[in-house]
PDB file of N, CA, C and O in Angstrom:
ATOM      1  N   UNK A   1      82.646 113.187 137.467  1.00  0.00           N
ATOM      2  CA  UNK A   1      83.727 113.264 136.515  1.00  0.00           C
ATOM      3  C   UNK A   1      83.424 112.310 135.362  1.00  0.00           C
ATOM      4  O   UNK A   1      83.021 111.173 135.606  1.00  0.00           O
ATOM      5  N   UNK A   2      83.605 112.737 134.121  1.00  0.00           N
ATOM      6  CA  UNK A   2      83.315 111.811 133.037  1.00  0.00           C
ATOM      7  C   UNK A   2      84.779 111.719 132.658  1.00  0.00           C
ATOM      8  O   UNK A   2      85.533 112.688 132.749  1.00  0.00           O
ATOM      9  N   UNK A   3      85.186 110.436 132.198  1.00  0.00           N
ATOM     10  CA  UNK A   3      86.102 109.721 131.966  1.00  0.00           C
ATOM     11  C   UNK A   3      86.070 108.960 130.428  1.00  0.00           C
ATOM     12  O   UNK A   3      85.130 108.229 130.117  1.00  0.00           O
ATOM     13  N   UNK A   4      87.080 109.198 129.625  1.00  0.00           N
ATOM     14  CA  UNK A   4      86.809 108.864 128.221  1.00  0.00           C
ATOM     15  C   UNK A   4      88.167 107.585 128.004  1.00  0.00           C
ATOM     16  O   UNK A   4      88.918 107.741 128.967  1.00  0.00           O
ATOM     17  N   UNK A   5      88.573 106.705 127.315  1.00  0.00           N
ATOM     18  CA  UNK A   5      89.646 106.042 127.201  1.00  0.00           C
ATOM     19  C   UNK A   5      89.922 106.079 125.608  1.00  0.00           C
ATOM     20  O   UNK A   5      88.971 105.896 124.848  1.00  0.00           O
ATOM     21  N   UNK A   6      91.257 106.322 125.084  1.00  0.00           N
ATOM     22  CA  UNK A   6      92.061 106.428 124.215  1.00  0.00           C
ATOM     23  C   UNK A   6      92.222 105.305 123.558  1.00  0.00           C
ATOM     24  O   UNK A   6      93.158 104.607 123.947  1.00  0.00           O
ATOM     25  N   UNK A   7      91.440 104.822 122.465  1.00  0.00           N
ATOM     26  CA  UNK A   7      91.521 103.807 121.896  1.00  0.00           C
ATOM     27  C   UNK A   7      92.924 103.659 120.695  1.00  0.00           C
ATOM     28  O   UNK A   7      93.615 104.551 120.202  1.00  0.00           O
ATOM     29  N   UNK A   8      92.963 102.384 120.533  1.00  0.00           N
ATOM     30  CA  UNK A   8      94.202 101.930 119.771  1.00  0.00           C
ATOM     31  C   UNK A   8      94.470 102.907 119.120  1.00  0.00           C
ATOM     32  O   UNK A   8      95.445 103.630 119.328  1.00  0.00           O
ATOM     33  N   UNK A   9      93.543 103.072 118.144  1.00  0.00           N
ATOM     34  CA  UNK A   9      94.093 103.978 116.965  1.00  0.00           C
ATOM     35  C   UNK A   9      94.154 105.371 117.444  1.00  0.00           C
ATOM     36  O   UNK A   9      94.138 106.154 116.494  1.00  0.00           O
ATOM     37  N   UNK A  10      94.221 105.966 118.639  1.00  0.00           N
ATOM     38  CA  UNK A  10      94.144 107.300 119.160  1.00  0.00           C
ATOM     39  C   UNK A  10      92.549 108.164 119.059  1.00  0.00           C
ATOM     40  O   UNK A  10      92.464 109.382 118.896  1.00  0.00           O
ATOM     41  N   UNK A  11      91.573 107.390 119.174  1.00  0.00           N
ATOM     42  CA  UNK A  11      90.038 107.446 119.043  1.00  0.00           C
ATOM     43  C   UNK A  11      90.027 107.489 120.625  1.00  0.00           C
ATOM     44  O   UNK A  11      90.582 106.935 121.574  1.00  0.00           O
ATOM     45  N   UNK A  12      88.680 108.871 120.261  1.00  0.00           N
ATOM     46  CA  UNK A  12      88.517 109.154 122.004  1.00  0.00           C
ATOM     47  C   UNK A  12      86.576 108.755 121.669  1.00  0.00           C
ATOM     48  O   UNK A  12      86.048 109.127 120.621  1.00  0.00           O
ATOM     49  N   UNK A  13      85.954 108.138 122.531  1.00  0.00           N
ATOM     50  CA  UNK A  13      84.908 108.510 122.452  1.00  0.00           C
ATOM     51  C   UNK A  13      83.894 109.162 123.520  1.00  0.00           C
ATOM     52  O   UNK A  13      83.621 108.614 124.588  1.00  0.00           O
ATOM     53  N   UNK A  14      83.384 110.365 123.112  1.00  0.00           N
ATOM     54  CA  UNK A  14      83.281 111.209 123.997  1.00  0.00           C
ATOM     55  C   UNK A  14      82.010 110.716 124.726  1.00  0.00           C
ATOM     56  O   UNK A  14      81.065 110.320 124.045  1.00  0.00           O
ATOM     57  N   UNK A  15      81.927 110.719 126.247  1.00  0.00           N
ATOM     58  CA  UNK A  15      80.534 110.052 127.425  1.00  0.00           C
ATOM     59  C   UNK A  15      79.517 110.594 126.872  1.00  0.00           C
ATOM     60  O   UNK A  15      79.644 111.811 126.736  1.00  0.00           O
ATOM     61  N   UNK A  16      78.223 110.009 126.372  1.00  0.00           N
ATOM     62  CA  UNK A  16      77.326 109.958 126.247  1.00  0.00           C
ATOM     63  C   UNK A  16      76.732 111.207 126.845  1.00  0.00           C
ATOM     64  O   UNK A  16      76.245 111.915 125.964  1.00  0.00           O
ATOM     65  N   UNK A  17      76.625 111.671 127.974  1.00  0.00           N
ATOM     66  CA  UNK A  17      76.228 112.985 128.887  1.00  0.00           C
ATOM     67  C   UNK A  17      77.005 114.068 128.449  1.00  0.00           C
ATOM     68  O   UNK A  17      76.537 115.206 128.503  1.00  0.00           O
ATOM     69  N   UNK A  18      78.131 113.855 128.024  1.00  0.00           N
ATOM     70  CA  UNK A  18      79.130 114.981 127.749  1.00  0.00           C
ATOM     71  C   UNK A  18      78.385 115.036 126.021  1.00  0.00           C
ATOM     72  O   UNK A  18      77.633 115.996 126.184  1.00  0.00           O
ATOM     73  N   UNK A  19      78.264 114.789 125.198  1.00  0.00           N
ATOM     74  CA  UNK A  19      77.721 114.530 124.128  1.00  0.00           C
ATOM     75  C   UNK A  19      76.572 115.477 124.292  1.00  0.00           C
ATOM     76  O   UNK A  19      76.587 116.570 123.725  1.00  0.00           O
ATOM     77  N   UNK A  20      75.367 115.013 125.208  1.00  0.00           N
ATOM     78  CA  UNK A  20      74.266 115.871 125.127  1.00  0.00           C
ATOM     79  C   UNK A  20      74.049 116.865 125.624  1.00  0.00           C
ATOM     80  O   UNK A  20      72.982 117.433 125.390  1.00  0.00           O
ATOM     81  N   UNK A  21      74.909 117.364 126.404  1.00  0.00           N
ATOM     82  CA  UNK A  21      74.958 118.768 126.990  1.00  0.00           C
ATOM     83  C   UNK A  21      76.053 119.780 126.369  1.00  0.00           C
ATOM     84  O   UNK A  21      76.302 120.882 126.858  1.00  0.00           O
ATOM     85  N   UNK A  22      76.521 119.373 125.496  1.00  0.00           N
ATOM     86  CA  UNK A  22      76.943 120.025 123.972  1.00  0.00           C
ATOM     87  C   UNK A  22      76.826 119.902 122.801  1.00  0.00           C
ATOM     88  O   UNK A  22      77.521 120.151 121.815  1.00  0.00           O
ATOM     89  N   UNK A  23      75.680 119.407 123.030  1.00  0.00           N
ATOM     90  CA  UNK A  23      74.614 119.102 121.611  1.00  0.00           C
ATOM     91  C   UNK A  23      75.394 118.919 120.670  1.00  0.00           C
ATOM     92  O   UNK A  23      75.440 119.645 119.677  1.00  0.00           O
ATOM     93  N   UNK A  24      76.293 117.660 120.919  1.00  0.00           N
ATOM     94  CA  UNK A  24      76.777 116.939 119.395  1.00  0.00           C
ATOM     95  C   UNK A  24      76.493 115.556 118.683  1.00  0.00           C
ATOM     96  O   UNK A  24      76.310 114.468 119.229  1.00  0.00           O
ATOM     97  N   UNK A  25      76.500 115.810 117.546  1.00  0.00           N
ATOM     98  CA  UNK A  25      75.884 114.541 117.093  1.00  0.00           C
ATOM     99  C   UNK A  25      76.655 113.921 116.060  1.00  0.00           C
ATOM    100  O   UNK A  25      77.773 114.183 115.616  1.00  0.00           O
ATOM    101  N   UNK A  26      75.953 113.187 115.821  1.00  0.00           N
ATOM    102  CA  UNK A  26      77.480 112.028 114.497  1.00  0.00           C
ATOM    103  C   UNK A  26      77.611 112.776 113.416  1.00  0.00           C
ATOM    104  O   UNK A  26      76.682 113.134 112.692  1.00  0.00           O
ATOM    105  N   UNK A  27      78.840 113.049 113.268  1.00  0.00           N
ATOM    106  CA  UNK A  27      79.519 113.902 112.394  1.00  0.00           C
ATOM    107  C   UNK A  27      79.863 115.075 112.618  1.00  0.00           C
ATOM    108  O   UNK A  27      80.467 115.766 111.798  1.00  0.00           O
ATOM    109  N   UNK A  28      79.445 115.529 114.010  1.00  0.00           N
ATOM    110  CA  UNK A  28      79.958 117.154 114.072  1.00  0.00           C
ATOM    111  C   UNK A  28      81.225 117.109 114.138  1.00  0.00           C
ATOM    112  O   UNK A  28      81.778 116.050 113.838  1.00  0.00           O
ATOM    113  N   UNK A  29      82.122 118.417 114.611  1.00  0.00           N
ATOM    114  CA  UNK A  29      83.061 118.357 114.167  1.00  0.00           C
ATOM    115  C   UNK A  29      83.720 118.925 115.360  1.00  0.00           C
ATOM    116  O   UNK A  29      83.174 119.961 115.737  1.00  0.00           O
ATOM    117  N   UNK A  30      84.928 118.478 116.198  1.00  0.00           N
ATOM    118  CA  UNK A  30      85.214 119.298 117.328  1.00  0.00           C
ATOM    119  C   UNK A  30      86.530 119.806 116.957  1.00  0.00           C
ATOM    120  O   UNK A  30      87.180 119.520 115.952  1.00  0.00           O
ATOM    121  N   UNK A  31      86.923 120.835 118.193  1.00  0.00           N
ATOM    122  CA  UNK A  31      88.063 121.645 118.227  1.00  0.00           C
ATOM    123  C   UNK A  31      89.190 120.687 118.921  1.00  0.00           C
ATOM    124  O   UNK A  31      88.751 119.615 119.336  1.00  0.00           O
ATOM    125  N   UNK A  32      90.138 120.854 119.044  1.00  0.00           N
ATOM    126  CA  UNK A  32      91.160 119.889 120.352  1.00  0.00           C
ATOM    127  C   UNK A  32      92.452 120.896 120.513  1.00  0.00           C
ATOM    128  O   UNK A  32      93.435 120.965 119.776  1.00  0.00           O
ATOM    129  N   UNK A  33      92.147 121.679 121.733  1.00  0.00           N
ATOM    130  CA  UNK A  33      92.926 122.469 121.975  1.00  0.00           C
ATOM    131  C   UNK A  33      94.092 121.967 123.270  1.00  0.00           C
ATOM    132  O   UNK A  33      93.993 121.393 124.355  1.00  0.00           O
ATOM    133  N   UNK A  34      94.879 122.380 122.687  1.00  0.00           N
ATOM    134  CA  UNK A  34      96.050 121.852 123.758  1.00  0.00           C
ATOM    135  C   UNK A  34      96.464 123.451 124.790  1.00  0.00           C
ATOM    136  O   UNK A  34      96.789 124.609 124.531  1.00  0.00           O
ATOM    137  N   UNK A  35      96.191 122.583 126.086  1.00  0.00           N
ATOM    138  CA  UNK A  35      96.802 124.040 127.185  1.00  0.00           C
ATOM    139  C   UNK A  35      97.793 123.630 128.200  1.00  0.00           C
ATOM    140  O   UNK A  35      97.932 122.411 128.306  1.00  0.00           O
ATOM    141  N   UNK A  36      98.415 124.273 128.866  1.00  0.00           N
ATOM    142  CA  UNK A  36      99.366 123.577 130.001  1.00  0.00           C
ATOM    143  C   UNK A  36      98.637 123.056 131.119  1.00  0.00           C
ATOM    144  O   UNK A  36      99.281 122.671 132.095  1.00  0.00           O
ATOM    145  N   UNK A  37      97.277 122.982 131.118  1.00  0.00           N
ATOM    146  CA  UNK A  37      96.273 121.774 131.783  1.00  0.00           C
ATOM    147  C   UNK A  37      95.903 121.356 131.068  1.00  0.00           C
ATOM    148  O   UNK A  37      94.679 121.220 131.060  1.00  0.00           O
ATOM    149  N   UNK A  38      96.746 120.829 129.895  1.00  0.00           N
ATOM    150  CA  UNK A  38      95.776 119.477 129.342  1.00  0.00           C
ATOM    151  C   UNK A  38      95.432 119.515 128.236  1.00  0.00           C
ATOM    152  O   UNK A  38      95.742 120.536 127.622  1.00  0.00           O
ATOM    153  N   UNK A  39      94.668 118.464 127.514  1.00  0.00           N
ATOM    154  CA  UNK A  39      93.339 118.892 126.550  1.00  0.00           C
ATOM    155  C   UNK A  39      92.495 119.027 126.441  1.00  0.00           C
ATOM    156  O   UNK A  39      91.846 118.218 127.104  1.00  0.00           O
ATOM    157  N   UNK A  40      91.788 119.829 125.788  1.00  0.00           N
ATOM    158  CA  UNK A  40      90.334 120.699 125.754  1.00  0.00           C
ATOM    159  C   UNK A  40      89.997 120.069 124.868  1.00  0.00           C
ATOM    160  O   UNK A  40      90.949 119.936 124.100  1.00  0.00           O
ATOM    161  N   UNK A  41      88.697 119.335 124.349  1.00  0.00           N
ATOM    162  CA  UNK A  41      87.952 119.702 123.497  1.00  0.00           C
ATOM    163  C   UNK A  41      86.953 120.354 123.161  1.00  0.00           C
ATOM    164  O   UNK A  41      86.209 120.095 124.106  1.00  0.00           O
ATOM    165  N   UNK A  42      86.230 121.197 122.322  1.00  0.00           N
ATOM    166  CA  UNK A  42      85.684 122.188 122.006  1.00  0.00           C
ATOM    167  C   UNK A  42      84.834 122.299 121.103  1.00  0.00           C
ATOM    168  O   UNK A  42      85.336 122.933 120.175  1.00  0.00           O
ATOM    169  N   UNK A  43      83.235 121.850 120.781  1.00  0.00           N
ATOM    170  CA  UNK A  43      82.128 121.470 119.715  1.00  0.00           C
ATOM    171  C   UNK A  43      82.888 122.892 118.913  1.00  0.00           C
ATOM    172  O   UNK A  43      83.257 124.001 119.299  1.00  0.00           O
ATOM    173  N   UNK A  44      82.874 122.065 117.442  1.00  0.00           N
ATOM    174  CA  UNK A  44      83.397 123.208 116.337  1.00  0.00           C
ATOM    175  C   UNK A  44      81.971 124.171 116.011  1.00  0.00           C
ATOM    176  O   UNK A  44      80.881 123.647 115.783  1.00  0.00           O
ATOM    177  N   UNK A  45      82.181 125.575 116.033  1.00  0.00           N
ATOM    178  CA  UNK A  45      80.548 126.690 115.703  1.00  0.00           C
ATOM    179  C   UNK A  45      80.199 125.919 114.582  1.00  0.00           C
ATOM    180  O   UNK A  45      81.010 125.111 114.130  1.00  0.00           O
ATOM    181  N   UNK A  46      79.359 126.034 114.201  1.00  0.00           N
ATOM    182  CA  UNK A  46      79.164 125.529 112.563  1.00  0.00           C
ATOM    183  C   UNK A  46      78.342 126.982 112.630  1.00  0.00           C
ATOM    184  O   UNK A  46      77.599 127.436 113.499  1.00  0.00           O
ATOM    185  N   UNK A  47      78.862 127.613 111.131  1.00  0.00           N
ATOM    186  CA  UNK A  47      77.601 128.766 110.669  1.00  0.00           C
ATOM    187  C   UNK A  47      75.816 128.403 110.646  1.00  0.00           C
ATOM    188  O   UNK A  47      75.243 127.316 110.725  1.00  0.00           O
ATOM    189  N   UNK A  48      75.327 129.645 110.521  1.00  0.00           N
ATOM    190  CA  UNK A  48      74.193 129.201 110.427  1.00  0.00           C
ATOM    191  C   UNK A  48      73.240 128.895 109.397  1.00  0.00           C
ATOM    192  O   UNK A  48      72.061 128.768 109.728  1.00  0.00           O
ATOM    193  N   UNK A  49      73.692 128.711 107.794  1.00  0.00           N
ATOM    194  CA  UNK A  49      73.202 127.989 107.343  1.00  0.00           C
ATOM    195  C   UNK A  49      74.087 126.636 107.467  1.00  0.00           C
ATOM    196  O   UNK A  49      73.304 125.703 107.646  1.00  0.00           O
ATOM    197  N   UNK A  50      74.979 126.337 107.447  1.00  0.00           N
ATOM    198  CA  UNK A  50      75.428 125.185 107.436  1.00  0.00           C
ATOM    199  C   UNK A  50      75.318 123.886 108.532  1.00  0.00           C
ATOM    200  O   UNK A  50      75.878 122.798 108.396  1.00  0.00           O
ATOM    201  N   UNK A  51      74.128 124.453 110.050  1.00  0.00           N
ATOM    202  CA  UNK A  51      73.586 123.844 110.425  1.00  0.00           C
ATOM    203  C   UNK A  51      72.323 123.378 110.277  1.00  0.00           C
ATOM    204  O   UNK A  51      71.705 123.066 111.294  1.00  0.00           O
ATOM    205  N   UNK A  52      71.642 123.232 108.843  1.00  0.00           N
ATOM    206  CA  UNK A  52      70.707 123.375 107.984  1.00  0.00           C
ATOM    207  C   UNK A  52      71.404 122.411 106.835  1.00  0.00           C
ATOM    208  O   UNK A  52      70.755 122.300 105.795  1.00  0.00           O
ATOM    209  N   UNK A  53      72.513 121.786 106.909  1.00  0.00           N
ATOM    210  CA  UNK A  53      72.669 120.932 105.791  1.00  0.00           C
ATOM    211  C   UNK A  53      72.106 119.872 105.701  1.00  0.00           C
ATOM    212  O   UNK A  53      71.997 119.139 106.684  1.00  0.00           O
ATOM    213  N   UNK A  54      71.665 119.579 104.613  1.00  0.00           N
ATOM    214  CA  UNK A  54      70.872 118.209 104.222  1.00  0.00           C
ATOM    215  C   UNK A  54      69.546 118.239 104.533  1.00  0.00           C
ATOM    216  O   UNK A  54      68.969 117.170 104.334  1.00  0.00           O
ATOM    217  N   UNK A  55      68.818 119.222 105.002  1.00  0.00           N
ATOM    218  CA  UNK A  55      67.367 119.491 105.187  1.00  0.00           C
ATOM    219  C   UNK A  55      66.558 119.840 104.048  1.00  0.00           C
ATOM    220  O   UNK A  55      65.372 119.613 103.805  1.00  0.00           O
ATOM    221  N   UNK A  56      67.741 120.631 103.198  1.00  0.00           N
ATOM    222  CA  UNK A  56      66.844 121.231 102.390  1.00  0.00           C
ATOM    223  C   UNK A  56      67.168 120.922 101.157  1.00  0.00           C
ATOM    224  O   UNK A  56      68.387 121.093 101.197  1.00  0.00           O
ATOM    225  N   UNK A  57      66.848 120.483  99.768  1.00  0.00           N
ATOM    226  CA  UNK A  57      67.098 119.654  98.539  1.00  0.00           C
ATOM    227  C   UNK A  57      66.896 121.008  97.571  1.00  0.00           C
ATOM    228  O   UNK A  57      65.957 121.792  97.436  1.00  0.00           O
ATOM    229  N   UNK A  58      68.213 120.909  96.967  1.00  0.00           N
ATOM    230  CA  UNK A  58      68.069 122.327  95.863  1.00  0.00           C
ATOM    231  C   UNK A  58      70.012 122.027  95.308  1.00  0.00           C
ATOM    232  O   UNK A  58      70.904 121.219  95.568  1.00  0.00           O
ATOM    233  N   UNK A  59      69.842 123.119  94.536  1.00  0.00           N
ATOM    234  CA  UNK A  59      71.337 123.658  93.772  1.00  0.00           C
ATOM    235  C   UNK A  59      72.018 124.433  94.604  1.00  0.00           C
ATOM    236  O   UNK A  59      73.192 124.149  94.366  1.00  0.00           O
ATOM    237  N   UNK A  60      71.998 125.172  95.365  1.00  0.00           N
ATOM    238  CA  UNK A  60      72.443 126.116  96.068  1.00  0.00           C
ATOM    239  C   UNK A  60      73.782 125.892  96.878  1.00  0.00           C
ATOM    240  O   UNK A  60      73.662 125.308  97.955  1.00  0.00           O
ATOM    241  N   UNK A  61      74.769 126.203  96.567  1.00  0.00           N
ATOM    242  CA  UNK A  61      75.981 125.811  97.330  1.00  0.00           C
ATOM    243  C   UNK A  61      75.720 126.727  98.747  1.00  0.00           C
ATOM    244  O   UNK A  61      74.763 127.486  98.897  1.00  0.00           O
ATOM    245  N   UNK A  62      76.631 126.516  99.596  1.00  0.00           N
ATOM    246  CA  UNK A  62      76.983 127.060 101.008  1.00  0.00           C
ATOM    247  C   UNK A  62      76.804 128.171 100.950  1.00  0.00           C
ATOM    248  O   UNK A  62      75.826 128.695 101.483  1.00  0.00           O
ATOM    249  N   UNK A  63      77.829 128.923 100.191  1.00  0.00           N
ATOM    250  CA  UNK A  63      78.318 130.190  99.938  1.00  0.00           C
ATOM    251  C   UNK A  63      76.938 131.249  99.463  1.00  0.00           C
ATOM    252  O   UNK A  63      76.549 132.273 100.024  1.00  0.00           O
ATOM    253  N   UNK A  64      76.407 130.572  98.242  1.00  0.00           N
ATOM    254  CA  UNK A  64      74.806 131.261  98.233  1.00  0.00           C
ATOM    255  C   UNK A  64      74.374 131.219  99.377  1.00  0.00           C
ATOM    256  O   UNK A  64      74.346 132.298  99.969  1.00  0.00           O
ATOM    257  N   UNK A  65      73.978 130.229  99.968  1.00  0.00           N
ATOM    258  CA  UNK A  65      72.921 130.409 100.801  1.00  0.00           C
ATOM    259  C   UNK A  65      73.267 131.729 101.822  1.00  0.00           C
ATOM    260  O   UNK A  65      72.602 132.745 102.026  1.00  0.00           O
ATOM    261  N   UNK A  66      74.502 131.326 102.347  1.00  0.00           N
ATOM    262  CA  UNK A  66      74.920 132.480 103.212  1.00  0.00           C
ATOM    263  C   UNK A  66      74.793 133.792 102.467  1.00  0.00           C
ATOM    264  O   UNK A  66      74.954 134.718 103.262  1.00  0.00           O
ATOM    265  N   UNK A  67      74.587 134.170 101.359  1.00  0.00           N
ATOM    266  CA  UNK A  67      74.949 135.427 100.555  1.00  0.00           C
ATOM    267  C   UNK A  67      73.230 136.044 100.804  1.00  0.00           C
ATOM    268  O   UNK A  67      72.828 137.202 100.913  1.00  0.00           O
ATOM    269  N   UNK A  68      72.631 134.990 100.828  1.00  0.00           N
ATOM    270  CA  UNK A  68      71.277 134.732 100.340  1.00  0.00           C
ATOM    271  C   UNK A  68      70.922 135.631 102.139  1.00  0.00           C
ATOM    272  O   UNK A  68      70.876 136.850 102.302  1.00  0.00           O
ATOM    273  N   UNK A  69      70.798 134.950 102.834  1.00  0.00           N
ATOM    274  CA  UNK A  69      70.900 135.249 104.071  1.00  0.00           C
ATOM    275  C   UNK A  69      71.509 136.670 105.059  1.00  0.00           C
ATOM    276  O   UNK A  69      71.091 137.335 106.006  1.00  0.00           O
ATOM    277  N   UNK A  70      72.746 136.638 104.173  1.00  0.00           N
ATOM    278  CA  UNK A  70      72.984 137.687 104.804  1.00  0.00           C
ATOM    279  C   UNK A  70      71.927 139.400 103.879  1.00  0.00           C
ATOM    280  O   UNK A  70      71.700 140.468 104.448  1.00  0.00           O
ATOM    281  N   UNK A  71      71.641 139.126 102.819  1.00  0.00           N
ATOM    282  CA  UNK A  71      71.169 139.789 102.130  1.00  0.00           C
ATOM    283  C   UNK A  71      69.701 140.247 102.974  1.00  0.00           C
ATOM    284  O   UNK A  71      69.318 141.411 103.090  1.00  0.00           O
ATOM    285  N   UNK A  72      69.045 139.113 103.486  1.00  0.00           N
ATOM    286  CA  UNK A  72      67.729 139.560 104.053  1.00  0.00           C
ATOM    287  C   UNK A  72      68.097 139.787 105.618  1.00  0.00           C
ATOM    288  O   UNK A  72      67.092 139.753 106.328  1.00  0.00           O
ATOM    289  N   UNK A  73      69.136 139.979 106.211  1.00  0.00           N
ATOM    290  CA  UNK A  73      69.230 140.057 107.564  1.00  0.00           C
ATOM    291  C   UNK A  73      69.599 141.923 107.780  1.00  0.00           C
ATOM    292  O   UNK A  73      69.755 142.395 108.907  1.00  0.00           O
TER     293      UNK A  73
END
């Protein structure tokens, strides 16, 4: 069982193991779903160019790229 504690300011930080077996990293972005067991959290999809941000140095907003992409798929 991984176990997380609720810091002052309502900061969870998620176990290290739980982290790498949902491949998240600093800055991703999660879901927090509330159910009548509880809370879920949930790694947010990120599209697929936008898991490609900051790799690549150009003008190209988001929206191109995806246009760009979907064009050759």
């Amino acid at each position: 069982m991984l176990v997380a504690r609720v810091l002052q300011k309502g900061q969870i930080v998620i176990p290290k193991e739980a982290r790498k077996k949902a491949n998240l990293a600093p800055g991703d972005r999660v879901e927090v779903r509330i159910t009548a067991e509880g809370i879920v959290i949930v790694p947010f999809k990120k599209s697929y160019t936008e898991s490609f941000r900051g790799l690549v140095k150009g003008k190209l907003s988001l929206e191109e790229l995806e246009k760009l992409y979907a064009e050759k798929s």
